[in-house]
Each structure stands twice: as structure tokens, then as C-alpha cells.
C-alpha distance (Angstrom), angle and dihedral (degrees) to the residues before:
residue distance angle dihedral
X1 . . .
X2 3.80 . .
X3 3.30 111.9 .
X4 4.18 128.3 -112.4
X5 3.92 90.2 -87.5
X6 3.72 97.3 53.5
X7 3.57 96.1 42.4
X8 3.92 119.4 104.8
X9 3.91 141.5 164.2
X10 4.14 121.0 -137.0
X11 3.65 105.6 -67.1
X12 3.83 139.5 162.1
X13 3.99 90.9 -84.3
X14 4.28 92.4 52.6
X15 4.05 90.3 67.9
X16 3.74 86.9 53.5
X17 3.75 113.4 114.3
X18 3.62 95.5 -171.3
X19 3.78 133.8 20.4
X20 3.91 121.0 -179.3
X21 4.09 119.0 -170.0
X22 3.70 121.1 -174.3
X23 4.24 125.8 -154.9
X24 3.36 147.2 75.8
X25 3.91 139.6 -61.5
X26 3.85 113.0 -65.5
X27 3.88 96.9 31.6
X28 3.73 101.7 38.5
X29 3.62 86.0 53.0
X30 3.71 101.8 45.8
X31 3.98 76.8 55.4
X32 3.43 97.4 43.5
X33 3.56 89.7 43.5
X34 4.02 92.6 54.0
X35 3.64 93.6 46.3
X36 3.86 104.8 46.0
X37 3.72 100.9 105.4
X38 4.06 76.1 80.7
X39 4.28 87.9 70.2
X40 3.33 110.1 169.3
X41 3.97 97.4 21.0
X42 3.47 90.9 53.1
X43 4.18 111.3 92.4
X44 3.66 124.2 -179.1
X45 4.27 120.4 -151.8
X46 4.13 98.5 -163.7
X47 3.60 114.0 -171.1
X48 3.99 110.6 -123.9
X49 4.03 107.3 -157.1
X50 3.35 105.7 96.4
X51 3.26 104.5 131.2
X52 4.39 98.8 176.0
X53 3.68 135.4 85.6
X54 3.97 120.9 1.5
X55 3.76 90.1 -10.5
X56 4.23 97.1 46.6
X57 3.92 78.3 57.6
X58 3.50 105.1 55.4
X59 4.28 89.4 35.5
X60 4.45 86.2 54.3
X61 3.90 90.1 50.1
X62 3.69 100.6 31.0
X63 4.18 127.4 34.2
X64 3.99 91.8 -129.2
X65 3.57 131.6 123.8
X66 3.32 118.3 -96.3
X67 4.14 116.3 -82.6
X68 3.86 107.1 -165.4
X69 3.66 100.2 83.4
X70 3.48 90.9 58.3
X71 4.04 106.2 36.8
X72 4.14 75.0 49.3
X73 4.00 89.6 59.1
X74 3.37 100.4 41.8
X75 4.31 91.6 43.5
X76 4.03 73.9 64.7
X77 3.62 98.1 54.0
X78 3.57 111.4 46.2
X79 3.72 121.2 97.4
X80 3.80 103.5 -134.7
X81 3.62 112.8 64.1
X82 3.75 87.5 -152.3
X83 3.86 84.1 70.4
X84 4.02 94.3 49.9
X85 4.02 87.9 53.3
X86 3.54 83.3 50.8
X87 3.67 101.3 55.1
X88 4.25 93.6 43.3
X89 3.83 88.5 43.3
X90 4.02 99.0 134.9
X91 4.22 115.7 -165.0
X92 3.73 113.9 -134.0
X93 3.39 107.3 162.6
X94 4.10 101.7 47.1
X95 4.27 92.4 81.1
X96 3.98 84.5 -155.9
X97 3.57 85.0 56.0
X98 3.69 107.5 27.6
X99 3.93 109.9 139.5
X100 4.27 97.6 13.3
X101 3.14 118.7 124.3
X102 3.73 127.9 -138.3
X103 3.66 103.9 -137.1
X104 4.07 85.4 54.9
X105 3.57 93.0 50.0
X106 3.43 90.9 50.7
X107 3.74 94.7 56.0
X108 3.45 88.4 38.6
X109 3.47 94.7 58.0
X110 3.70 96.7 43.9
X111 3.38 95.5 49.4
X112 4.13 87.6 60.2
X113 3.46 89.3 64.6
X114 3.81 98.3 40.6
X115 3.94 125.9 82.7
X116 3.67 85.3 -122.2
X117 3.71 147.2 -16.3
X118 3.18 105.6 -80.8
X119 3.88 88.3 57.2
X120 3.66 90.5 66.6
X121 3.86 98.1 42.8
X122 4.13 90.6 52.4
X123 4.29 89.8 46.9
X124 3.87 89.3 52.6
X125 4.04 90.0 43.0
X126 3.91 83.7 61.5
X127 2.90 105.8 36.5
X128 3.89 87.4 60.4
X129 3.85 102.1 39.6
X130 3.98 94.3 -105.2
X131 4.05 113.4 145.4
X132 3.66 91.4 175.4
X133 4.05 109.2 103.2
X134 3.33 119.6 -139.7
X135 3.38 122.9 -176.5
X136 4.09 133.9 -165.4
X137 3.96 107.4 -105.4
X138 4.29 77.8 -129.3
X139 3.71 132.7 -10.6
X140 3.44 91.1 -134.7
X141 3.73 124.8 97.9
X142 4.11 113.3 -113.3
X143 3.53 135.5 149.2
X144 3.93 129.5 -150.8
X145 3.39 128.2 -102.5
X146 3.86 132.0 -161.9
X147 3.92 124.3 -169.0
X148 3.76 117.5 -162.6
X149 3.75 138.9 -141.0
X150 3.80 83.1 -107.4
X151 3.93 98.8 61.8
X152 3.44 98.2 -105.0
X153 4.00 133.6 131.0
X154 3.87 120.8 -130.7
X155 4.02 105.6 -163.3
X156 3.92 113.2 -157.7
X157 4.31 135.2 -4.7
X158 3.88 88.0 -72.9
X159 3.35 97.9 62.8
X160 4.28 95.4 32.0
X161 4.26 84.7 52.1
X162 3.44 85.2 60.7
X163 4.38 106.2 54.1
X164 3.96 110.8 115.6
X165 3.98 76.2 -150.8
X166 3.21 145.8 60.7
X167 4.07 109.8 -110.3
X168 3.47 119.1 -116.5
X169 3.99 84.1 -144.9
X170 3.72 134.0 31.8
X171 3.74 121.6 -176.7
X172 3.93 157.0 148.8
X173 3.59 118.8 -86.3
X174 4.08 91.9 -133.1
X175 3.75 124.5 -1.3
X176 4.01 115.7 -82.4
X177 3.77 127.3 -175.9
X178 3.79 123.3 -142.6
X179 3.88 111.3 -114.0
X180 3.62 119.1 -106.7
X181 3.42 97.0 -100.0
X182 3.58 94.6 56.9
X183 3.56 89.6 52.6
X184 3.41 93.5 46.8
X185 4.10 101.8 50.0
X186 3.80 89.2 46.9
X187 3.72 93.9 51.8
X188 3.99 89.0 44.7
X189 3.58 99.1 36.9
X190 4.49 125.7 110.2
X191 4.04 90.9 -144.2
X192 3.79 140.9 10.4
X193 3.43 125.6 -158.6
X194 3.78 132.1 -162.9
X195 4.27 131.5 -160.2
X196 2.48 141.1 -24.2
X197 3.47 90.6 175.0
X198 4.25 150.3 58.8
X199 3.32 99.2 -15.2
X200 4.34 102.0 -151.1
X201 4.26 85.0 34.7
X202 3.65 110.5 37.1
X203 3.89 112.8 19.7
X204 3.62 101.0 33.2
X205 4.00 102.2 50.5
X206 3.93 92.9 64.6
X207 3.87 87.6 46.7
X208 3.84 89.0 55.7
X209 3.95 95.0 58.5
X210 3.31 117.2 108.0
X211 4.05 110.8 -100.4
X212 3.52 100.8 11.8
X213 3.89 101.1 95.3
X214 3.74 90.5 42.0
X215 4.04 88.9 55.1
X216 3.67 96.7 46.1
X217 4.03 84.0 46.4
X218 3.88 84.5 56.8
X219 3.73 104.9 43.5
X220 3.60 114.8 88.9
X221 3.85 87.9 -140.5
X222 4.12 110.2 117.9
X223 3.63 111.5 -116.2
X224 3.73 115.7 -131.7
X225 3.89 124.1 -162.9
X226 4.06 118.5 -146.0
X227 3.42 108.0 -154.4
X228 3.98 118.4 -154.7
X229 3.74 113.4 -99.6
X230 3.68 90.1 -134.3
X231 4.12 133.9 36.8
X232 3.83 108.0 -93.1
X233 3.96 119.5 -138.2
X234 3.31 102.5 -111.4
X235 4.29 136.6 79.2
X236 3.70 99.2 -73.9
X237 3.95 91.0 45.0
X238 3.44 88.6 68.5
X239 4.42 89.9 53.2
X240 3.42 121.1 84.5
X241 3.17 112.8 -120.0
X242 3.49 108.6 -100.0
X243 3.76 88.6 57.5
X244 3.78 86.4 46.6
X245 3.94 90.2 56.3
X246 3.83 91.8 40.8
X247 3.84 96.2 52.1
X248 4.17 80.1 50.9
X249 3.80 89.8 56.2
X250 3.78 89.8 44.9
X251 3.64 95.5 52.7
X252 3.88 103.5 44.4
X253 4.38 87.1 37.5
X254 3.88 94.7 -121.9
X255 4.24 145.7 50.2
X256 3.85 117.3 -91.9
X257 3.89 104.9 157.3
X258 3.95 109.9 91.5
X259 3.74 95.4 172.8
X260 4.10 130.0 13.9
X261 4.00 120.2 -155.9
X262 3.64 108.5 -155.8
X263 3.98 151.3 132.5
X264 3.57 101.0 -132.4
X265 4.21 113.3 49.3
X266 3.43 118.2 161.3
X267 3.95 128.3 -142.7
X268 3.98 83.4 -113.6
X269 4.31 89.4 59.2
X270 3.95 99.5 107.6
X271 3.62 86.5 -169.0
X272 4.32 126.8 101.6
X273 3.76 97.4 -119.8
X274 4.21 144.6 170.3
X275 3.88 110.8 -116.8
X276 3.86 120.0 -164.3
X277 3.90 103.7 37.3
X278 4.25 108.4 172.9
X279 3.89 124.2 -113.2
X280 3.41 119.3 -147.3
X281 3.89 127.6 -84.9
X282 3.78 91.2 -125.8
X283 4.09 97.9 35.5
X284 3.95 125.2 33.3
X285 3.66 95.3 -169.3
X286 3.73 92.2 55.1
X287 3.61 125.6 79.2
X288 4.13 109.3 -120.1
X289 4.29 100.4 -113.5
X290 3.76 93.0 -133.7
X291 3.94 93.1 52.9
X292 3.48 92.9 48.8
X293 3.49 100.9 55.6
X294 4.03 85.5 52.2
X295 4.01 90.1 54.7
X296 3.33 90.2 49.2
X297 3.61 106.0 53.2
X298 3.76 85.0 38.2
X299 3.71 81.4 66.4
X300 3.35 101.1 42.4
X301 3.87 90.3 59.5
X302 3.85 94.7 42.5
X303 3.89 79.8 54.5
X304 3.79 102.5 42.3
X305 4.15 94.5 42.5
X306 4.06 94.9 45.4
């Protein structure tokens, strides 16, 4: 029996055949998580350029993109929480292994007997029961880089987390291109849905790749923005969000969002959006599953009867 969280009645969102969300580890998953009674036409785009923690010490050893975001995703879809314990098991004692992670070993491992990537990511998927796809936002390893008003370069998320100020640039190391596949579910999918999540570290690396803004521009899918429920610590937490949303524009040279689900809209947010979206009992910062499903097939009729 699925529990309370899972469960759902026919809505808007069930006569999807394809859903796409875009972000990083802990809010693409609560997403992923909410939505995952769609299996199969549910598709994940993680961003890989973490380069901190377990992740930042696989990437300085081994050239490999980074594998937190998505052993995070996938801890949140599994159906035995025996299996997500598993996954975000991190060794202390072992002082060869001291601050790995198994989940990213895992990948890791099975992606150095796959052709690529995405091989390894769709074996592990099986081999726990996940129907959900997610998909790299590139294969290729890259970090992110920041410039600031002052002149100066901040290599990798470490560094970026840390700004007191928004950057007045925010970039890819080297140029990547978005696989096919991720080119080809955004193109073909009914709704896309960015954050929630860091704003400078999780939603803006997969909207640097190269192809993926020009495929969400020509889907005919609505693009819906999650907001975080509360301010992040970073630069752009302090922004309201319309100035959040306009710095996006800035950066990427054109508008994407259609819609924005959030708790804190300003008079200055342009956008139709849903105010007053629950958090869960047991988590503030997390959006409650069942409540997000309602905001966003509130949206998706606002959106389909304008």
C-alpha cells in the first residue's frame, strides 16, 4: 500500500505523457519524489558540478562528473528505506575511504564499466526498482565558474556557495553539450519544471549547457519555476524574487519561466503565480509531496485556461 504521500486522485498532471524537471539533489528529488507515480514519463535533468564533499573527492582523484546529485535523487525514489540508507552510507572509519560515499562509488564504479554515463545511471535505476529517468545535464566533466563585480574568478560550487554577492557572471568552465536524450525529452515533453533548489549551484548549471535552453525554448511544454519555501544562504537568497528571476533572464539572454510556485512573491514578480504552498510537518525547507502536486496542477490549469 503506498503510503499517504504517494497517494493521488486523477488530476491535470496524470494525463501527462511526459514531465521533465530540472535542478539539483535535494529539490529535484523532493520533486521527483512527489511526482513518481508518473514512472516512466517522469525524467530527471541533475546538474553534475558539484565539486564539494563526497563528490569533490571522487571529481579531484578521478575526471568524472560529479555523482551526488544523482545518488541524492534516486536515495529519494526507492521504496525501501533500507535502500536510501544504503545509497547515503558515508565510511568514516576506513582512512582510504574516509568521507566517500557509497552511492557515488557505486555510480562511479558502474560507470567504469559502461560506454558512458548514462549506462551506469539506467543499471543502478534497475537494479533498484526506479522507472523515473534521470539523466546527467552532460556526461562531460565541468565545473562552475562565477566572476564578480570586482574582477575576480570563482572556480567551482565551493567557492560560488561562498559570494556575499550576487555575480555579475556565472558560467561553465569549458563548453558541454546536453546528450541527446536530454534534448530530446525536453523538446517532447507536456511540462518542465525548474528548482526547487540553490539557485547559482543547482538550477543554473543545467541552464548553462549547451542546448538545453534552446530545447526548453522549443518545446511547447509550459515551464514552471519552484521557488524554495525558505531563503537560501547564499547571494540570490537575499533577492527577491523578481530580481532573482530577472538576473536568470539576464544571464541565459531570454524569458523561460511561464508560471512560478512559491511562498514569497513580491509586488515586482511579473509572473501569474500560487502563493502559500505547505512544507512538511517533519521538514520546513521541504515542500509537503501532497501539496505540491495540488500547486502544480493548480498551475497547470491557470496555464492551460488563460
Amino acid at each position: 500500500m503506498p503510503s499517504s504521500e504517494n497517494q493521488h486522485t486523477g488530476t491535470q498532471l496524470d494525463s501527462m505523457k511526459r514531465v521533465t524537471a530540472i535542478g539539483g539533489g535535494h529539490g529535484l528529488g523532493r520533486v521527483l519524489a512527489s511526482l513518481r507515480f508518473l514512472e516512466r514519463r517522469l525524467v530527471g535533468i541533475v546538474a553534475t558540478t558539484d565539486n564539494g564533499g563526497a563528490s569533490g573527492l571522487l571529481r579531484r582523484s578521478h575526471q568524472t562528473i560529479a555523482w551526488g546529485d544523482i545518488r541524492n535523487c534516486l536515495s529519494q525514489l526507492v521504496d525501501q528505506p533500507l535502500a536510501a540508507d544504503v545509497l547515503n552510507y558515508r565510511f568514516n572509519d576506513d582512512p582510504q575511504l574516509a568521507g566517500h560515499n557509497f552511492g557515488n562509488l557505486l555510480l562511479h564504479t558502474l560507470n567504469q564499466v559502461s560506454a558512458r554515463p548514462l549506462d551506469g545511471i539506467q543499471l543502478l535505476s534497475r537494479l533498484l526498482n526506479v522507472n523515473t529517468r534521470l539523466l546527467p545535464m552532460s556526461e562531460s566533466s565541468v565545473d562552475l565558474v562565477a566572476d564578480t563585480h570586482e574582477g575576480f574568478e570563482c572556480f567551482g560550487e565551493l567557492l560560488v556557495d561562498q559570494l556575499h554577492h550576487m555575480p555579475s557572471d556565472l558560467r561553465l568552465s569549458k563548453a558541454v553539450t546536453a546528450t541527446p536524450e536530454v534534448i530530446q525529452h525536453l523538446r517532447r515533453s507536456d511540462l518542465i519544471i525548474i528548482g526547487p533548489g540553490s539557485f547559482l549551484t543547482s538550477i543554473m548549471p543545467p541552464l548553462l549547457v549547451e542546448g538545453i535552453v534552446e530545447a526548453i525554448e522549443s518545446s511547447p511544454a509550459p515551464v514552471i519555476f519552484i521557488d524554495n519555501l525558505l531563503p537560501e544562504h547564499s547571494p540570490a537568497g537575499i533577492l527577491p524574487l523578481s530580481e532573482r528571476l530577472l538576473w536568470l533572464e539576464q544571464r541565459l539572454g531570454r524569458q523561460i519561466i511561464d508560471f512560478v510556485i512559491t511562498n514569497h512573491a513580491d509586488t515586482r514578480l511579473n509572473l501569474p503565480h500560487i502563493n502559500s504552498v505547505h512544507a512538511d510537518s517533519n521538514a520546513p525547507q521541504r515542500h509537503d509531496q501532497a501539496g505540491l502536486r495540488q500547486a502544480l496542477n493548480r498551475a497547470i490549469t491557470i496555464l492551460t485556461t488563460a
